[in-house]
PLY file of the C-alpha trace (Angstrom):
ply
format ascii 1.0
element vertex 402
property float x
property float y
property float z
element edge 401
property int vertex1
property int vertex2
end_header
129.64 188.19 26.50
131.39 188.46 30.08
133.69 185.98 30.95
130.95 184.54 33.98
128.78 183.63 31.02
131.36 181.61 29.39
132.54 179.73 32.66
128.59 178.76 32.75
128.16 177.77 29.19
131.44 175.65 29.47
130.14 173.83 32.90
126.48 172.73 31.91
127.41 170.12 29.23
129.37 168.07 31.68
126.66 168.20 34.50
123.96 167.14 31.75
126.43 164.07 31.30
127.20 162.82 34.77
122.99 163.03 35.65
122.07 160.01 33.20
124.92 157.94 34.98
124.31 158.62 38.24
120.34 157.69 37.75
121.70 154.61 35.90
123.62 153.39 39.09
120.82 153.79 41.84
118.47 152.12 39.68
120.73 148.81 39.21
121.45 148.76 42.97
117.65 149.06 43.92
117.27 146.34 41.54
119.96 143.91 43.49
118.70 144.52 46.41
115.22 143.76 45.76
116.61 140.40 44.67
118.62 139.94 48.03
115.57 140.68 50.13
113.10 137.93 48.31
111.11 136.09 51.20
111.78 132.76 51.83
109.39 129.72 51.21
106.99 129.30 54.07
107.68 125.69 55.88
111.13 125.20 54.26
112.82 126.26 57.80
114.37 123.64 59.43
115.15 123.81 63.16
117.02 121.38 66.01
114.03 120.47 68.63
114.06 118.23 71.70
110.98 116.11 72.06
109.20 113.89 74.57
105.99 112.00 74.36
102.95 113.15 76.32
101.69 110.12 77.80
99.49 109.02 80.65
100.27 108.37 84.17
99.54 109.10 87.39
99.33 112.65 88.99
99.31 113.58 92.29
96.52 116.57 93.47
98.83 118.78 95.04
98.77 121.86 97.90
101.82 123.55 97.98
102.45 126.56 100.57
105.50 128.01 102.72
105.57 127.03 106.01
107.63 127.94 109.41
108.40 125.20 111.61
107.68 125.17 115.42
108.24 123.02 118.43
105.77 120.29 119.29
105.79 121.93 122.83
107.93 125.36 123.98
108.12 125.61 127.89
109.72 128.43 129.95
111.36 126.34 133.23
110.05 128.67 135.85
110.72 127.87 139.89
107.81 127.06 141.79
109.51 128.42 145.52
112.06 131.20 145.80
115.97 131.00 147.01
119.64 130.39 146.03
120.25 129.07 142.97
123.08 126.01 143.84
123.49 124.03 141.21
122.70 123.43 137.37
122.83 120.14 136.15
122.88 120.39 132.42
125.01 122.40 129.80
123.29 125.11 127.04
122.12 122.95 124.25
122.02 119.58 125.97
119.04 117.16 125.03
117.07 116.80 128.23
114.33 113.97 129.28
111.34 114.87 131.04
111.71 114.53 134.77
115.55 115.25 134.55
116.97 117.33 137.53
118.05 120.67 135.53
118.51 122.98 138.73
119.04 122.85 142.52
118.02 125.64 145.00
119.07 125.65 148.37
117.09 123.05 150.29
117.94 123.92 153.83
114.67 126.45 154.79
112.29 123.77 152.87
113.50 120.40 154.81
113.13 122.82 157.79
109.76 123.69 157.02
108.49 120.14 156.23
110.02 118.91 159.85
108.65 121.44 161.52
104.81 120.73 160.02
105.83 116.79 160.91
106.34 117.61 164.55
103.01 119.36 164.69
101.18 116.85 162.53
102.35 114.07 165.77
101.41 116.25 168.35
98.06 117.30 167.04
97.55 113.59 166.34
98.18 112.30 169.84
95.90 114.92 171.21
93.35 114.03 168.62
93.53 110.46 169.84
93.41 111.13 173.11
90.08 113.25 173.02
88.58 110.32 171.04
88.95 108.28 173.88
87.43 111.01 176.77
84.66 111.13 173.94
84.21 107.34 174.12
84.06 107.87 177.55
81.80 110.44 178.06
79.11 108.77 175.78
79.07 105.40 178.16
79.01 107.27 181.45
76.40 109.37 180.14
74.43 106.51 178.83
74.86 105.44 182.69
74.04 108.65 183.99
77.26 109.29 185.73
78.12 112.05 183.54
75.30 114.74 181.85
74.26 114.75 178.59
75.99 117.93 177.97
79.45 116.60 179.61
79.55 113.77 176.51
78.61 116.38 173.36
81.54 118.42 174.88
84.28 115.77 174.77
82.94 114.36 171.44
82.78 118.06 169.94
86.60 118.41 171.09
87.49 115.02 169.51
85.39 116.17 166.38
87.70 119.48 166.31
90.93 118.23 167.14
90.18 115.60 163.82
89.64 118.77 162.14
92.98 120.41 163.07
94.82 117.34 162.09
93.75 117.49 158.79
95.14 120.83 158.46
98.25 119.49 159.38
98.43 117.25 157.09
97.86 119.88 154.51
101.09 121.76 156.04
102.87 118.80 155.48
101.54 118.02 151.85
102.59 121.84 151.59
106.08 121.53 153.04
106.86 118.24 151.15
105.85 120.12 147.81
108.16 123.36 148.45
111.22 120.82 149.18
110.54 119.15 146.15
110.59 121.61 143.91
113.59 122.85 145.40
114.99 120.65 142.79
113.40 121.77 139.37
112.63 118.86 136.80
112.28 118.89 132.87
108.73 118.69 131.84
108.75 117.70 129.02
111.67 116.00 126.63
113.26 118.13 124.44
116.27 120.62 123.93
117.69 123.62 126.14
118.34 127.15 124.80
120.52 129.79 126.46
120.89 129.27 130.15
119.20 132.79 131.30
119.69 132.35 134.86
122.85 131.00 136.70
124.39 129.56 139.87
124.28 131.35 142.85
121.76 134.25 141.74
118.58 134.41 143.74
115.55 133.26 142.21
111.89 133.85 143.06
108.76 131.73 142.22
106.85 132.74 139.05
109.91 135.27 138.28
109.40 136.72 134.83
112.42 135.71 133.45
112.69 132.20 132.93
115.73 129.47 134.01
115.37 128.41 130.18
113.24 127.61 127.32
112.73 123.77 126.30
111.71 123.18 122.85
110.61 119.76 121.99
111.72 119.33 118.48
110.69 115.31 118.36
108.12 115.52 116.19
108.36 118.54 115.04
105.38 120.43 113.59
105.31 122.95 110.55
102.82 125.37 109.89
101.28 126.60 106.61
98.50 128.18 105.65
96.21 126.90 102.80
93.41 129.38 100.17
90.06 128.72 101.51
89.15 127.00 98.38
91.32 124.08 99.06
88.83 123.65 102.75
86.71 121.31 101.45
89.18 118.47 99.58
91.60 119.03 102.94
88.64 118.14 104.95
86.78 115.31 102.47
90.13 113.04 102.22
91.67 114.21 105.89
87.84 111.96 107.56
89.01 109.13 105.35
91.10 108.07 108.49
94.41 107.67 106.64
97.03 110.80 107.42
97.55 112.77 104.44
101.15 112.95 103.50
103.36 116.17 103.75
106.61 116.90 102.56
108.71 119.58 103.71
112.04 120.99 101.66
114.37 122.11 103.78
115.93 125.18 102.22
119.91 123.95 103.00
120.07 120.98 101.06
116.33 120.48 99.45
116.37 117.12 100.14
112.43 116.14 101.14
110.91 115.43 104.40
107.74 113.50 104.56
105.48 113.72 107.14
101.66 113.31 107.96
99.27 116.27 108.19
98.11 116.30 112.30
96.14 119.61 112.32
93.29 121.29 110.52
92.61 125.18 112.34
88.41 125.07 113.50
88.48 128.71 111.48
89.17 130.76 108.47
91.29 134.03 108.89
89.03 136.62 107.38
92.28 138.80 106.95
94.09 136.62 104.67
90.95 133.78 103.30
93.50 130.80 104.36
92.80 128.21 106.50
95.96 127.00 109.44
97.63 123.42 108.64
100.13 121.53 111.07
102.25 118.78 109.60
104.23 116.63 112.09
107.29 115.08 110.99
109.59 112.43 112.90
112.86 114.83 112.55
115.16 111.88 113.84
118.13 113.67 112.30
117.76 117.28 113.64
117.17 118.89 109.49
114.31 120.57 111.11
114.23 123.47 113.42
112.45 125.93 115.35
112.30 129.05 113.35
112.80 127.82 109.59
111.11 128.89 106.88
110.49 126.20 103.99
108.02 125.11 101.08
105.37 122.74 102.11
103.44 119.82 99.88
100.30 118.41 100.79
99.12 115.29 99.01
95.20 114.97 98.76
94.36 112.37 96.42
96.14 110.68 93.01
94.26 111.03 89.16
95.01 108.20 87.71
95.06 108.07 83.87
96.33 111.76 83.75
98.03 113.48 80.80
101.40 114.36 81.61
103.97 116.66 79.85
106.97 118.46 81.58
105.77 121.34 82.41
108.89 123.20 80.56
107.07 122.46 77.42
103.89 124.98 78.13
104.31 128.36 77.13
102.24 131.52 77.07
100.59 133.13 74.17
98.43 135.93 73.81
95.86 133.20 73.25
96.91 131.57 76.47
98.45 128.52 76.84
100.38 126.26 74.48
102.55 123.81 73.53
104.33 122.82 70.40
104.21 119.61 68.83
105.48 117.79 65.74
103.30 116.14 63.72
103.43 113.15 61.95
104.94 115.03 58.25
108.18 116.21 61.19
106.17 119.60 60.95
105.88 122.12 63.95
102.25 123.12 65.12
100.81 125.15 67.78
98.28 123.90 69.91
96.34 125.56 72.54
96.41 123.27 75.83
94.08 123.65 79.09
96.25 123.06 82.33
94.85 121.89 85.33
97.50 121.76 87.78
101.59 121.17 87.83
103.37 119.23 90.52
107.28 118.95 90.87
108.12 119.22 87.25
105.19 118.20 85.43
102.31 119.56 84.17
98.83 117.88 83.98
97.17 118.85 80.57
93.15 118.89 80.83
92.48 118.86 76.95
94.10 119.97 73.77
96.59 117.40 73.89
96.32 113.61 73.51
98.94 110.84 75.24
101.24 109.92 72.51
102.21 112.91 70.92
105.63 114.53 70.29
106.04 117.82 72.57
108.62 120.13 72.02
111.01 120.57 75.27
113.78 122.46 73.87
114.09 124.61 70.74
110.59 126.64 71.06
111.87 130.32 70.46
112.92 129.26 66.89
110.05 127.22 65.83
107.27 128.56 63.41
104.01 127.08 62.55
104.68 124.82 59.77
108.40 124.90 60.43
110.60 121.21 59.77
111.60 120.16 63.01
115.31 118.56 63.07
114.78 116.15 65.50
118.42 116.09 67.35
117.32 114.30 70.70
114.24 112.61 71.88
113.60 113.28 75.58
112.80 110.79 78.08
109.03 110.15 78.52
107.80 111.29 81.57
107.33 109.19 84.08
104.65 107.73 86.55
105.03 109.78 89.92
106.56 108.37 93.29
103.39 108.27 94.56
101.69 104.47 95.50
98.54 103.71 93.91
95.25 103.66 95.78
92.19 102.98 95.85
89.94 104.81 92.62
86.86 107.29 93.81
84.42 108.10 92.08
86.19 111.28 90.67
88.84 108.73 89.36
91.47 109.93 91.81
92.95 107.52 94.03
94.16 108.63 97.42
97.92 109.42 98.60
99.81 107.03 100.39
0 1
1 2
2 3
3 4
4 5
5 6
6 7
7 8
8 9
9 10
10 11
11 12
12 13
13 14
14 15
15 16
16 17
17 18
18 19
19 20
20 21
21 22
22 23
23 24
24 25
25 26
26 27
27 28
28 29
29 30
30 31
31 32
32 33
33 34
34 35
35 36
36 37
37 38
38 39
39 40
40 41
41 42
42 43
43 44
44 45
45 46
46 47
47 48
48 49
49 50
50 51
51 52
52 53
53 54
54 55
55 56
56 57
57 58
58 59
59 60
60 61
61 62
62 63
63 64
64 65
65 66
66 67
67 68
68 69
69 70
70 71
71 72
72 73
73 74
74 75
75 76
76 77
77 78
78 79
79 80
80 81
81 82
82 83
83 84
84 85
85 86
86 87
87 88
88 89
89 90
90 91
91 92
92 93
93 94
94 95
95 96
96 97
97 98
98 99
99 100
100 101
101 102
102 103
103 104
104 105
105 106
106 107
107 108
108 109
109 110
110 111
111 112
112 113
113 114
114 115
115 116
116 117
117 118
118 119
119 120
120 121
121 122
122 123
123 124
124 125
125 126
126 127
127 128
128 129
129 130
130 131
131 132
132 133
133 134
134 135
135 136
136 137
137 138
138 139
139 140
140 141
141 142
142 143
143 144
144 145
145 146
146 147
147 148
148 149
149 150
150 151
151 152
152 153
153 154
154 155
155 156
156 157
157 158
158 159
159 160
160 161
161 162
162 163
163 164
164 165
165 166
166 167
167 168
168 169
169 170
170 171
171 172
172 173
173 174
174 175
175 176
176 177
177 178
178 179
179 180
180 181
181 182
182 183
183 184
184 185
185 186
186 187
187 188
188 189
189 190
190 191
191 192
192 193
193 194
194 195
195 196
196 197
197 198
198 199
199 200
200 201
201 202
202 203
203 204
204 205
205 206
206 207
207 208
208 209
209 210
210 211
211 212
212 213
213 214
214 215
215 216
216 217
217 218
218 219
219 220
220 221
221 222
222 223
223 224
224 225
225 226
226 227
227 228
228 229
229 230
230 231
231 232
232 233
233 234
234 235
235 236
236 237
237 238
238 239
239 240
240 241
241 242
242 243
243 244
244 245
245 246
246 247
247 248
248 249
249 250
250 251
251 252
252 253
253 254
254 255
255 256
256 257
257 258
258 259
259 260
260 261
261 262
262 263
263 264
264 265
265 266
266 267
267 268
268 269
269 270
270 271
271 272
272 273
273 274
274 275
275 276
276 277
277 278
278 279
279 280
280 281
281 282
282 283
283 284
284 285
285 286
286 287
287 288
288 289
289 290
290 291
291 292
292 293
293 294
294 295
295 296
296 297
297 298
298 299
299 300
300 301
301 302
302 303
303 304
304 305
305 306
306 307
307 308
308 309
309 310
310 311
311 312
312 313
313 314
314 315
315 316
316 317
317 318
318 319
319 320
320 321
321 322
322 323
323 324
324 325
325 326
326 327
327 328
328 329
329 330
330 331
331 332
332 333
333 334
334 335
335 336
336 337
337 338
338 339
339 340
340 341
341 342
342 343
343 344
344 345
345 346
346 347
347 348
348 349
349 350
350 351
351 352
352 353
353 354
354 355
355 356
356 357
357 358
358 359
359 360
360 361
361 362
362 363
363 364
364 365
365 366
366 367
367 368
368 369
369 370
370 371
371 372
372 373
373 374
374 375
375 376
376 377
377 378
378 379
379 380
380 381
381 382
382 383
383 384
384 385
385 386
386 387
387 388
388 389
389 390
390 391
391 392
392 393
393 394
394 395
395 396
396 397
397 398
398 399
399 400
400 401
């Protein structure tokens, strides 16, 4: 026997030992952890929830869109007669009143002009008067047969001319007395000035392309939005009613609401876009309005009285759709599929699968399970009845906004 067949017969007994062992140990750990991993008893999971009762009140039918706010008027001061700019009688940014003297130009050439159509207007009117009285005249001499027929339709045909001539003057003068006028230029409407684009001493010509300055009346104010199509008809049913349907505008600085009245329903629908043009007007005392902004709009149509009403942090999404969770009467989690007709500030209005009354879960959702015990740690306030006043009930049981 070599000595490599010896080293071999000496190694195999202690391998054939260590195998059994080995075998021995990954069998007793498979066992532990089998015990380790046994599943847990459905419905003995407790977990914390926050709850409020669903409960009825009433809910507001809503429009909500973003709007851009414009001036109730926007006019471009223009001058009406050409020359020297020589004075300007209000400061960038003032608030001006309609009729207000904003800018002077030169007067001299204008007064001129207006005496100078006066002096013709008297002499044109003493020789007007004087050929009515050779046409008087004429018509009793000829009626005497001193003078010939002819002789009086002259002198009255002069007289009838001359009347005709002074009305022309009088037109000058209208003319003349409108050019000096306008030589001082007025506000026309109320309102406040942008950037002065023209200043003293330039030259300026009537209907210049460049304006003296823009005038935006900003009290009211209006702000556009734009509404689906689908929302035509309920804009337009409770709009005739003959009270103003309230808007409310958020400014996007502070958030703080605006209310105003809807004044403006567009006569079309824009084929590009299937929305229909709104205008809300709004008092904007206070100046938190202003050309240019962008900001979320409400419109109220109508109030549902006798609505369901859950915050609307409490509906989630399934692959089922929507649902809330609820405890039960056993302090046991359930699911339950909910219909929601509409939300409004932070509330939702629940159309069926949920009665007032019930205990919704607020807080705490991700851990819940169906059948899960829910700790109960804080009960959330109930929601509450919306600002809005009551009204009178239609016959869809909504009553109108105030």
């Amino acid at each position: 026997m070599t000595s490599n067949s010896l080293r071999s017969a000496r190694v195999r007994p202690a391998s054939l030992l260590v195998a059994p062992v080995r075998a021995t140990l990954v069998f007793t750990t498979f066992l532990l952890a089998a015990a380790c991993t046994k599943p847990a008893t459905p419905g003995k999971t407790t977990v914390p929830v926050t709850v409020t009762l669903a409960e009825l009140g009433d809910a507001p039918y809503q429009v909500t869109a973003n709007g851009i706010v414009e001036p109730l008027q926007s006019v471009a001061v223009q001058s009406q007669v050409g020359g020297v700019l020589t004075a300007v009688k209000f400061k960038e940014g003032d608030e001006v009143q309609a009729g207000q003297i904003l800018f002077e130009i030169d007067p001299i050439p204008y007064r001129a002009a207006l005496q100078q159509a006066q002096a013709v207007l008297a002499r044109d009117q003493a020789q007007s008067a004087n050929a009515q009285r050779d046409a008087d005249r004429y018509a009793a001499l000829a009626q005497r047969d001193f003078v010939t027929r002819s002789q009086a339709d002259q002198a009255m045909s002069n007289a009838t001319a001359l009347k005709a001539v002074l009305d022309a003057d009088k037109a000058s003068v209208a003319t003349a007395q409108f050019n000096l006028d306008n030589a001082s230029i007025r506000a026309p409407v109320s309102g406040k000035t942008g950037a002065l684009l023209v200043r003293q001493g330039n030259l300026v010509r009537s209907n210049a392309t460049t304006a003296l300055v823009q005038i935006n009346q900003i009290h009211p104010i209006l702000v556009r939005f734009a509404v689906p199509e689908k929302e035509l008809q309920l804009v337009q049913q409770y709009s005739r009613s003959g009270a103003a349907l309230r808007a409310t505008a958020r400014p996007a600085h502070d958030g703080v609401p605006v209310v105003g009245a809807l004044s403006f329903v567009d006569n079309g629908v824009d084929t590009t876009t299937g929305t229909v043009t709104l205008k809300a007007r709004f008092p904007n005392d206070d100046n938190r309005l202003w050309p240019g902004q962008f900001m979320p709009v409400t419109l109220d149509l109508f109030v549902q009285a006798g609505a369901v009403l859950v915050p609307s942090v409490a509906v989630q999404t399934g692959q089922d759709g929507l649902f809330v969770w609820i405890v039960d009467d056993a302090g046991k989690a359930q699911l339950r599929l909910v219909k929601v007709a509409r939300a409004f500030g932070e509330k939702s209005v629940i159309a069926s699968g949920l009665s007032a009354g019930e205990r919704v879960v607020v807080d705490g959702q991700s851990r819940l399970t169906v059948g899960a015990t829910a700790d109960i740690k804080t009960v959330g306030a109930a929601t509450k009845a919306p600002a809005a006043g009551a009204g009178k009930v239609d016959g869809r049981g909504a009553r109108k906004a105030p």
